[in-house]
Structures are given as structure tokens and as C-alpha cells.
C-alpha positions as CSV (number, residue, x, y, z in Angstrom):
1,X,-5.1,10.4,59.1
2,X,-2.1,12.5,58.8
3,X,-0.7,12.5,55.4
4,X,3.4,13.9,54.6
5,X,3.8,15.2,51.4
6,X,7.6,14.9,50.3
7,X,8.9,15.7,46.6
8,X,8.2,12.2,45.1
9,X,5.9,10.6,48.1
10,X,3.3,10.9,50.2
11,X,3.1,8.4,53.2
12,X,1.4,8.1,56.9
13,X,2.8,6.8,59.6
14,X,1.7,4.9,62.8
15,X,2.1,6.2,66.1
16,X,4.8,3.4,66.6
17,X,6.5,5.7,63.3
18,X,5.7,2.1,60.9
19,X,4.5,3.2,57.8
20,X,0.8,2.7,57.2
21,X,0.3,4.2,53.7
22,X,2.0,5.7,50.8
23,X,2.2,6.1,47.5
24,X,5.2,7.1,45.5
25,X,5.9,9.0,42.1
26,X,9.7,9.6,41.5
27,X,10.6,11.5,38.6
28,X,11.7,10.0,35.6
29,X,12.3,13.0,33.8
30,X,12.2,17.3,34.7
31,X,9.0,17.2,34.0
32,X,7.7,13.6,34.1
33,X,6.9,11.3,37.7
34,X,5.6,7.7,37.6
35,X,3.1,6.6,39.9
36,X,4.7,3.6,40.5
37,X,4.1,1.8,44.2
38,X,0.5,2.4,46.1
39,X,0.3,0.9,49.8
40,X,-1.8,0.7,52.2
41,X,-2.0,-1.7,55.8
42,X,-3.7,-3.9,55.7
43,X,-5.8,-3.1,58.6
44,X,-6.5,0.3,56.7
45,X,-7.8,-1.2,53.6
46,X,-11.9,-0.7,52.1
47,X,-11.7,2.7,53.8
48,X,-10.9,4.8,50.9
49,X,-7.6,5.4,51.9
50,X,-5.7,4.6,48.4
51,X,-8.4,7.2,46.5
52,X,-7.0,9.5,49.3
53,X,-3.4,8.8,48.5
54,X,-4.1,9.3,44.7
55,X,-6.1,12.7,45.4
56,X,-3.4,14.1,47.2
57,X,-0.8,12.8,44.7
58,X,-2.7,14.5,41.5
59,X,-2.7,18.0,43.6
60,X,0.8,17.9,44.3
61,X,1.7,16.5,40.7
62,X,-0.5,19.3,38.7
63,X,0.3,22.3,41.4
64,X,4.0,21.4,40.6
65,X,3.5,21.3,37.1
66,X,4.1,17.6,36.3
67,X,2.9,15.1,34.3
68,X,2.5,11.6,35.5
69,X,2.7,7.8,34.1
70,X,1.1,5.5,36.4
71,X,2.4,2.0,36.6
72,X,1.4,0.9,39.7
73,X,-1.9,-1.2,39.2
74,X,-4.0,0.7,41.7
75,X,-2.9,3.9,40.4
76,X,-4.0,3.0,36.6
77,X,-7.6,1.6,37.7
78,X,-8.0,4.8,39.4
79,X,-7.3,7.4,36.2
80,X,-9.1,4.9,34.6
81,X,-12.3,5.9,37.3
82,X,-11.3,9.8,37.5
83,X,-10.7,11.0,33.7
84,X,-10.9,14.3,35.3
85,X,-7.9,13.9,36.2
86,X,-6.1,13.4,33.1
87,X,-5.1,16.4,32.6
88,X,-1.8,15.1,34.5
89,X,-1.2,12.5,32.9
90,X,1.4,12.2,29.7
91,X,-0.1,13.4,26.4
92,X,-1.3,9.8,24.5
93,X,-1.0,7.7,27.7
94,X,-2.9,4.7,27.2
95,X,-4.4,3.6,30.4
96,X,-5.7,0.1,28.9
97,X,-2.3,-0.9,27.4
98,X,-1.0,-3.7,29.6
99,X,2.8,-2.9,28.9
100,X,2.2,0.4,31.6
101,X,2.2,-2.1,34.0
102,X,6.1,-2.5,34.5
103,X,5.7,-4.8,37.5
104,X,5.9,-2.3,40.2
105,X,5.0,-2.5,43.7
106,X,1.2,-1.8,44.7
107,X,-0.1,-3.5,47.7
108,X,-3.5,-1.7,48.6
């Protein structure tokens, strides 16, 4: 799958240009992005195409100096899986606080 990376997304299109998969991460702040709407088709879904999404979005976030607050409910769940990869995330996030949730869109 061909991925674009853009400065607050990354998405895939069809070859019918219909989008297929994205996840988004505006910036709230200079220096801070929110993680807030992971999709992916339908017909795309159980083939690890979210965790790709995610991947790509923690390498552009980090290389770019960020630091992220996920509130989309896929994107929480999967810091929660990858501590690793927390070193993006805000200083004294807590990923099991409910309230991070802010009702975003995430349709995986």
C-alpha cells in the first residue's frame, strides 16, 4: 500500500483516488499534535493496516521533534501496546484516563 505523508496526516488512496486509510495528528500547539481520527476501509481491516498508520505517524512525529496526545481510541490502545514508543508522547500523559478520549473520530 502506498502511504502520503503530509504535515498533520498520513492517508492512502484507491486507484479510484477514494480514500482508503489515514490517520490524522494536527497540531494543537508548536510543539504538540493530537492523534485524533484513525481510519481504515473497511475491506482493509484485520490486515495490520492501522499499526502501519500509527508506525508511520510515530516516525514522522519524533523525526519532527513533536510530542503527541492521542485521542482517537485506536491510537490510545496502541501506545498502550507499544510503550516504546512513548517517548513521543506528552510528559505525564495518562493513557488509561478516560477523559483523553474527547470523542474523536476513529473508524478502524
Amino acid at each position: 500500500m502506498k502511504y502520503i505523508t503530509q504535515p498533520d496526516q498520513i492517508v492512502s488512496y484507491n486507484e479510484a483516488g477514494e480514500l482508503i486509510a489515514e490517520v490524522r495528528f494536527p497540531k494543537q500547539s508548536e510543539n504538540i499534535v493530537l492523534i485524533n481520527r484513525t481510519f481504515v476501509d473497511p475491506s482493509l481491516r484485520g490486515q495490520g493496516v492501522a499499526n502501519e498508520l500509527l508506525v508511520l505517524a510515530y516516525d514522522y512525529i519524533k523525526a519532527h521533534g513533536l510530542k503527541a496526545i492521542p485521542t482517537c481510541s485506536y491510537a490510545v490502545t496502541w501506545f498502550k501496546r507499544h510503550p516504546d514508543h512513548h517517548d513521543v508522547l506528552v510528559k505525564g500523559i495518562d493513557l488509561d484516563n478516560p477523559e483523553l478520549l474527547l470523542k474523536e473520530e476513529c473508524a478502524i
